[in-house]
C-alpha positions, 0 to 999 in steps of 0.5 A: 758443822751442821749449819756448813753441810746444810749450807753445801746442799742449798749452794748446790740446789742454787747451781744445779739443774733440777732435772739433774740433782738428786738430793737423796738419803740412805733412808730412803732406799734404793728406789729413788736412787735407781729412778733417778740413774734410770737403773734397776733396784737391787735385789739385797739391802743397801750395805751399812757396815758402820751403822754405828760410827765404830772406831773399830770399823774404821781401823779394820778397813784402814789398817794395811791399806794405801790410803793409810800408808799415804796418810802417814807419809803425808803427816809425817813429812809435813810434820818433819817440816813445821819441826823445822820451821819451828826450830829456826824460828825458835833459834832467830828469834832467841838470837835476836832477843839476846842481841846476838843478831843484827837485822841490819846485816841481814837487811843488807845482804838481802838488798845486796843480793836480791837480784841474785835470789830472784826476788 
């Protein structure tokens, strides 16, 4: 991931103006940040709640939120269909295993109708 990230900031180095990046660090502060905006430097301490990658933190600020909501609704849709998918699967390819299937059948209508289908 390391490797990918460090990657991502030569790629950008390549394609954005010099005058117009800013390749900056939490570490260093505001000044460098607020030079480069041309705005004026805070007077409070850059906020850093999560100095320490807490799972807790991460729930505090997720938990009734519409980020979470849409989270779940998207996991479980797009689990609802891989289900789907998978259990058809499952059914064709045991159907076919056990000879309960006949391909040229299906070849077939799908010949025959392929007009029909838009394909």
């Amino acid at each position: 991931m390391e490797e990918s990230y460090l990657n991502h900031i030569e790629n950008v180095k390549q394609k954005v103006p010099a005058d117009r990046l800013l390749i900056w660090n939490v570490k260093d502060g505001w000044e460098p940040l607020c030079k480069f905006l041309e705005k004026p430097i805070p007077d409070m301490r850059i906020p850093h709640d999560n100095i320490t990658g807490d799972l807790r933190f991460t729930e505090k600020y997720l938990e009734n939120t519409v980020v979470l909501d849409e989270i779940n609704s998207y996991m479980k849709w797009h689990f609802a269909k891989m289900l789907t998918v998978g259990i058809v699967t499952g059914v064709a390819v045991y159907q076919y295993k056990t000879g309960r299937v006949n391909l040229g059948s299906i070849r077939a209508f799908f010949t025959n109708n392929i007009s029909k289908l838009g394909l």
